[in-house]
TIBABA-585111 format. One line per field, with one value per residue (C-alpha): residue number from 0; residue in one letter; z negated, x negated, y negated. Coordinates in Angstrom, 1 decimal, padded with zeros to 4 digits, always signed. Each point is the difference from the previous one (the first is absolute). Layout:
BEGIN
k = (NUM ...);
r = (a ...);
pz = (Z ...);
px = (X ...);
py = (Y ...);
***
This chain:
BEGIN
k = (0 1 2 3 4 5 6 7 8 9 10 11 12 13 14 15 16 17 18 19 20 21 22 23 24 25 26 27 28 29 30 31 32 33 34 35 36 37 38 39 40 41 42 43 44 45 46 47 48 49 50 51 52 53 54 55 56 57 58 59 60 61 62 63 64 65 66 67 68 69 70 71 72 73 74 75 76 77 78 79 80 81 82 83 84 85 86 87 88 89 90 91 92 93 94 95 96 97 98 99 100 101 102 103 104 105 106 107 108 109 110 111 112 113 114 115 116 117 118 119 120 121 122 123 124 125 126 127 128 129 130 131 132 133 134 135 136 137 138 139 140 141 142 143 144 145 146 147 148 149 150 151 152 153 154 155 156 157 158 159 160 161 162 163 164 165 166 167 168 169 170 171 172 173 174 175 176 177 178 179 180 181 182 183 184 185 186 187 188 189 190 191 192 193 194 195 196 197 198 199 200 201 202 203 204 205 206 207 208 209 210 211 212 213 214 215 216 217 218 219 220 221 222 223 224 225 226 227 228 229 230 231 232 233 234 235 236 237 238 239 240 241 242 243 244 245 246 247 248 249 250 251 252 253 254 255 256 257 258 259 260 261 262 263 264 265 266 267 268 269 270 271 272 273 274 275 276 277 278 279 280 281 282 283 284 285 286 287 288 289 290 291 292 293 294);
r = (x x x x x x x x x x x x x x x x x x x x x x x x x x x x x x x x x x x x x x x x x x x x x x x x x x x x x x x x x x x x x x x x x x x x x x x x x x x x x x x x x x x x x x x x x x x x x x x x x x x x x x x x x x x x x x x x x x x x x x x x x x x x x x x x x x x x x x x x x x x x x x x x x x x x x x x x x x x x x x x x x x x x x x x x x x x x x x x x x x x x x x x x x x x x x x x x x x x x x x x x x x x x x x x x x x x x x x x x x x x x x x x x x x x x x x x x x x x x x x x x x x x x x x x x x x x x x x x x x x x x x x x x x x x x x x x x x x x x x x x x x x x x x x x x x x x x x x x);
pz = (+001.9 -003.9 -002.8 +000.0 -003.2 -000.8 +000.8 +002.3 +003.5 +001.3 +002.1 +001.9 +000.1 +002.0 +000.1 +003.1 +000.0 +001.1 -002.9 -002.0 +001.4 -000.6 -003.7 -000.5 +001.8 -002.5 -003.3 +001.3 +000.7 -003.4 -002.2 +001.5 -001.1 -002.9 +000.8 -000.3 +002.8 +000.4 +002.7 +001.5 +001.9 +001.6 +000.0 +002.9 +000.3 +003.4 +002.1 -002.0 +000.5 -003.9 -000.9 +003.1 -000.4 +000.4 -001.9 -004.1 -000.7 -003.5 +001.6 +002.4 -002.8 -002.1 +003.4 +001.1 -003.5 -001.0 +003.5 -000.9 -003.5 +001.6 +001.7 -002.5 -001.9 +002.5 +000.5 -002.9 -000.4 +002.8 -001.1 -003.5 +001.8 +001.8 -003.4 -003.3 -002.4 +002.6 -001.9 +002.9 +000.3 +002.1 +001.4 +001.5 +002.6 +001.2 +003.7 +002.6 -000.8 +002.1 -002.0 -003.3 +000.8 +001.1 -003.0 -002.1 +001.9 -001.6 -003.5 +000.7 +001.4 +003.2 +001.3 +002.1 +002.6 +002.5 +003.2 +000.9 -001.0 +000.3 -003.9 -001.1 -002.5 +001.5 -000.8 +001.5 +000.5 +003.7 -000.7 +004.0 +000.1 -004.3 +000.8 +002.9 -002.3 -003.0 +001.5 +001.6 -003.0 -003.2 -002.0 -000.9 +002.0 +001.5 +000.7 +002.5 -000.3 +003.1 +001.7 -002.2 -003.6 -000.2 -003.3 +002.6 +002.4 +000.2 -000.7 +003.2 +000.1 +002.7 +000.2 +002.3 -002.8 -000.3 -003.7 +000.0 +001.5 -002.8 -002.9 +001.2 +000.4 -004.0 -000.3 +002.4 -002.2 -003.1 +001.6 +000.8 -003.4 -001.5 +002.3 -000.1 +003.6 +002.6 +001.9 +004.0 +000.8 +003.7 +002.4 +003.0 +001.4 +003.0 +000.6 +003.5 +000.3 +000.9 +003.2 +001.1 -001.0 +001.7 +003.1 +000.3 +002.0 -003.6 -002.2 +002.0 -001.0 -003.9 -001.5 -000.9 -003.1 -001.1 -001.5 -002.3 -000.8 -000.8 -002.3 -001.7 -000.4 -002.0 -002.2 -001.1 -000.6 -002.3 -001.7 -003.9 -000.3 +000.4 -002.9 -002.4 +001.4 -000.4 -000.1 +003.3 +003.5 +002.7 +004.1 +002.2 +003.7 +002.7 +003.1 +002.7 +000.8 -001.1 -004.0 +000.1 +001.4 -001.6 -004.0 +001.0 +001.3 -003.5 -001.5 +000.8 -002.2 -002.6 -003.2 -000.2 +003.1 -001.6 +002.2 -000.4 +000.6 +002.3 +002.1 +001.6 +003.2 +000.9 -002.4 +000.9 +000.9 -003.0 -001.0 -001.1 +003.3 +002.2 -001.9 -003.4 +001.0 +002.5 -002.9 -001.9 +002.9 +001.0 -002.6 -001.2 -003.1 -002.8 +001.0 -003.0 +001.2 -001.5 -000.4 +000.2 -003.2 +000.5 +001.0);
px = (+014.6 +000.7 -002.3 -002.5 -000.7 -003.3 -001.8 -002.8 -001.9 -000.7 -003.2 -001.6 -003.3 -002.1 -003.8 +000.4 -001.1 +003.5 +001.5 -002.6 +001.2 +003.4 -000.4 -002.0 +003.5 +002.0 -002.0 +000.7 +003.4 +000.6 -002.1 +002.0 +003.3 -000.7 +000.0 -001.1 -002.9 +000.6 -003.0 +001.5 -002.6 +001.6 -001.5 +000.7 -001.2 +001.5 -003.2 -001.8 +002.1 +000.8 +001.1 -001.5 -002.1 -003.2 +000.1 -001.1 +003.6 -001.3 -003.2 +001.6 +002.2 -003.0 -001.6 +002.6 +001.4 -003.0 -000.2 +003.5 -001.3 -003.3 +002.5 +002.3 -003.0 -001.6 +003.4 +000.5 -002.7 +000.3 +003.5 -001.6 -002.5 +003.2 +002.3 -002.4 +003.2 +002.1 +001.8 -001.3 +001.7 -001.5 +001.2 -000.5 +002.8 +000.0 +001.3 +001.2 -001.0 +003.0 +002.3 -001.5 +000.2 +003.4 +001.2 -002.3 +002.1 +003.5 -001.6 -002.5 +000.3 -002.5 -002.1 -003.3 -001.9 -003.1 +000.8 -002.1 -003.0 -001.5 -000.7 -003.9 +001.4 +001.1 +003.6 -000.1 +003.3 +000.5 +001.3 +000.6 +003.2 +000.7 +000.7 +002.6 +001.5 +000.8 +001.0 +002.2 +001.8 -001.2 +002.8 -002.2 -001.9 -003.5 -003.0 -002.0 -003.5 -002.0 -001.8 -001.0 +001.0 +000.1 +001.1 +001.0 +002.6 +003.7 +001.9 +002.1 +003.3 +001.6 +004.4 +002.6 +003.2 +000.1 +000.5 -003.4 -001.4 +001.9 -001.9 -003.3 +000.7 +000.4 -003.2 -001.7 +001.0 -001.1 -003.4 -000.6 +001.3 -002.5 -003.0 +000.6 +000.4 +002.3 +002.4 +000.3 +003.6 +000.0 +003.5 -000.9 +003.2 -000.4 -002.2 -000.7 -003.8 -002.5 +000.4 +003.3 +002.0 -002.6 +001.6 +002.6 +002.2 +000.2 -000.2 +003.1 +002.0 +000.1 +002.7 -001.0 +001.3 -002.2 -002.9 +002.2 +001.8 -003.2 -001.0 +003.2 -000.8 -003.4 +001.2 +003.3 -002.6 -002.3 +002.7 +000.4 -003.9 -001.7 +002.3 -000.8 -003.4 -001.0 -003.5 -000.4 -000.4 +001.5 -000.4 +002.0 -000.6 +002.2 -001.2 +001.8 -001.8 -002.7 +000.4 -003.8 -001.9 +001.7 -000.9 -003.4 -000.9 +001.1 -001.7 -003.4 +000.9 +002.2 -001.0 +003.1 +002.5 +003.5 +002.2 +003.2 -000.6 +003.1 +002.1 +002.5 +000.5 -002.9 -002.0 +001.7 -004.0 -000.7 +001.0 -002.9 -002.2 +000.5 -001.0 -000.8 -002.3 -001.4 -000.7 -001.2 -002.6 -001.1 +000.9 -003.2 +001.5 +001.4 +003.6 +002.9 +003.4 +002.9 +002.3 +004.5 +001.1 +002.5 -002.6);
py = (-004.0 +001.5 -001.4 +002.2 +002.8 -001.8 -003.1 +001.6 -000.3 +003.4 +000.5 +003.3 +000.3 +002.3 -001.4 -002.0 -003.9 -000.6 +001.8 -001.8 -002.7 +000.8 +000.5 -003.7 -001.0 +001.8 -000.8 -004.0 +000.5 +002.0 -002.6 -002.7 +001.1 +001.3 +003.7 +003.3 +001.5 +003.4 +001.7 +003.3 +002.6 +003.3 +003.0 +002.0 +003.5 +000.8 -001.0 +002.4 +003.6 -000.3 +003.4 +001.7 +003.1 -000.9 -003.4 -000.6 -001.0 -001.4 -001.3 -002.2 -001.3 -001.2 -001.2 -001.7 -001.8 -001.0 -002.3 -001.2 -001.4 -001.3 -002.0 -001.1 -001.0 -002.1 -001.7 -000.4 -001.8 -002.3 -001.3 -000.5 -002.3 -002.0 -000.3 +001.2 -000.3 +002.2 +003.0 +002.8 +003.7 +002.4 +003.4 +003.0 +001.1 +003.3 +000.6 -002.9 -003.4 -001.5 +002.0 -000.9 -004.0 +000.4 +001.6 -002.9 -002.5 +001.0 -001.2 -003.2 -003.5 +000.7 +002.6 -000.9 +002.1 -000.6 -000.5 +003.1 +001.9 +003.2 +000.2 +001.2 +002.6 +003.8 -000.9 -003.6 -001.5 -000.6 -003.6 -000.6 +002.7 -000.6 -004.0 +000.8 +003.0 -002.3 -003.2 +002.5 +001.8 -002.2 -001.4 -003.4 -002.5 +001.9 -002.3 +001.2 -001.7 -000.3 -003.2 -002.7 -000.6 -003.8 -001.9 -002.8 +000.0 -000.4 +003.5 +000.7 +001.7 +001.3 -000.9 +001.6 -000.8 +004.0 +001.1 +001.2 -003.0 -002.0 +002.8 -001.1 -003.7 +000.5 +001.8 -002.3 -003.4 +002.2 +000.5 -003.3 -001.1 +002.0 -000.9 -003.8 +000.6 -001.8 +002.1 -000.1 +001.9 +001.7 +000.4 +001.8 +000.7 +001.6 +003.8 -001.3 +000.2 -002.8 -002.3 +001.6 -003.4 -002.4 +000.9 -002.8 +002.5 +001.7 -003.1 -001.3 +002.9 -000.9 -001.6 -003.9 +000.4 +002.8 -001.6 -002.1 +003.3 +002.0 -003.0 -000.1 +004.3 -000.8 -002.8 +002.1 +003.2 -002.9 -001.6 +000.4 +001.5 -003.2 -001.7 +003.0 -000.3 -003.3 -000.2 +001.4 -001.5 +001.2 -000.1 +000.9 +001.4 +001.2 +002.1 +001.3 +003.3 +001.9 +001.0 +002.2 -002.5 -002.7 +001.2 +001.4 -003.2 -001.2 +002.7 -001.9 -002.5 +001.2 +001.7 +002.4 +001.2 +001.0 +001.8 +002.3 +003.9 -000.7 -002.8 -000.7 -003.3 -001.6 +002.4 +003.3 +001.4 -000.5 +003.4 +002.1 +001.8 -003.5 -003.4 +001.0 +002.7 -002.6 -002.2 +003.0 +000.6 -003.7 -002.8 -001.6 -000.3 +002.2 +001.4 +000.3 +002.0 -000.1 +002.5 -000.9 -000.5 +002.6 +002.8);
***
C-alpha cells in the first residue's frame, strides 16, 4: 500500500445507528493514531426524479442538503463526545457514496463504513451494498463495523502466504500494536467445508506430512513482523477446512477480524463475494479488509 496523501480515517455517514456507530469507530481509530476524522454524507438526488418535470428542482436541493448537514452535525457531534481534542472535517458529497469513499481511499490511511443501514435522512447511504462496493475497489484498508465493538479481545488475522494475505498480516500487527491487543494468526488451508474431513475415508487421503507443512506456511508468512513488532503477542492456529466458520467463530471474541480482499491456497475464498462478504454479513465483530499492495 502507498503512504497515503494525508494522515486521515475516512467515514460515511447516513443517519443510521450503524453509521453512527461507525463514525464512534472512526473518531477512536483516528484519535489513536494521531489523525484526521473526516465524516462524508452523499447526496443523491436519483430517488427523487431530480430534474424531472414535475419536481421543485431547487426545492428538493434545499430539502435534501439541509438533511445532509443535520447529519453531519449530529455526527459531528457524537465523535466530539468519543475524542473532544479530535481535529473533525465534514463534507457534503454529491452523487454515489461508494464512489466518493473509493476515490477518499486513494489519499487517507483507512476508510470506515456500517455494516448496513437504511439511513433516517432522504439521501441515506445504503451502507449494506456501499460496504461490499468499497472493500471491493478501495485502494486502503475498509473497516466495516458491525457486531460488537469490544476494547477487549485479541485482533484476529486471517493467513493463506498470498501477497495480500502477507499486506494485512502488517496491518493486523499494526492494529494490535496500537490497541495493546494480542494477535491470534489463522491458516485454514483447505476450502473444503465443515465435517467433510471427519470421515476417515477422507482424512486418510491427506498426506502425513501436511500439518507440519501448513505450520511451517504460517510461521514463514509471520516471520520478520513479530521482531519489528515486539510488543505484541502472537497465537498461532491451524485448521484444516472451513475458513468462514472458522474467523466468525473468532469474531465472537476478537475486537478486530483482518482479512485480505483476496487469497490464494488454503485462503483462495477469500476473494471478495465468498468469505469476506461472509464476514461482512455475519462476524460479531468489526471487519477491516485489506487491499494488495500492488492494487
Amino acid at each position: 500500500m502507498s503512504t497515503p496523501e494525508r494522515n486521515a480515517v475516512v467515514v460515511g455517514a447516513d443517519g443510521s445507528e450503524t453509521a453512527k456507530s461507525a463514525v464512534t469507530f472512526a473518531a477512536e481509530m483516528a484519535s489513536r493514531r494521531g489523525a484526521t476524522l473526516e465524516i462524508v454524507h452523499a447526496l443523491d438526488f436519483a430517488p427523487y426524479g431530480f430534474g424531472g418535470p414535475y419536481m421543485d428542482a431547487g426545492g428538493v436541493y434545499e430539502w435534501v442538503e439541509e438533511g445532509g448537514r443535520a447529519i453531519l452535525a449530529d455526527v459531528e457531534k457524537l465523535a466530539k463526545q468519543v475524542a473532544p481534542d479530535l481535529e473533525i472535517r465534514t463534507e457534503l458529497a454529491i452523487g454515489s457514496s461508494s464512489q466518493w469513499l473509493v476515490d477518499l481511499s486513494e489519499k487517507v490511511r483507512y476508510v470506515v463504513v456500517g455494516a448496513s443501514g437504511a439511513g433516517a435522512a432522504a439521501t441515506a447511504l445504503l451502507l449494506g451494498n456501499t460496504a461490499v462496493s468499497v472493500t471491493t475497489h478501495a485502494k486502503c484498508p475498509v473497516v466495516v463495523v458491525r457486531g460488537e465493538t469490544r476494547d477487549s479481545g485479541p485482533v484476529v488475522v486471517g493467513v493463506d502466504g498470498s501477497a495480500t494475505s502477507k499486506a494485512a498480516i502488517r496491518t493486523a500487527f499494526e492494529e494490535a500494536s496500537f490497541r495493546g491487543a494480542p494477535l491470534v494468526a489463522v491458516h485454514v488451508w483447505s476450502d473444503l467445508g465443515p465435517g467433510i474431513l471427519e470421515d476417515p475415508r477422507a482424512a486418510a487421503l491427506l498426506p502425513k506430512s501436511i500439518e507440519e507443512e501448513e505450520h511451517a506456511v504460517l510461521a514463514e508468512s509471520l516471520a520478520g513482523w513479530q521482531e519489528e513488532f515486539p510488543d505484541v503477542t502472537v497465537e498461532r492456529k491451524v485448521y484444516v477446512d472451513n475458513p468462514r466458520a472458522r474467523l466468525v467463530e473468532w469474531s465472537k471474541q476478537a475486537q478486530l477480524l483482518v482479512v485480505g480482499s483476496r487469497g490464494r491456497g488454503g485462503f483462495r475464498g477469500m476473494l471478495l463475494g465468498s468469505t469476506s462478504n461472509n464476514l461482512i454479513g455475519k462476524s460479531e465483530c468489526p471487519v477491516m479488509v485489506v487491499r494488495p499492495t500492488d492494487d
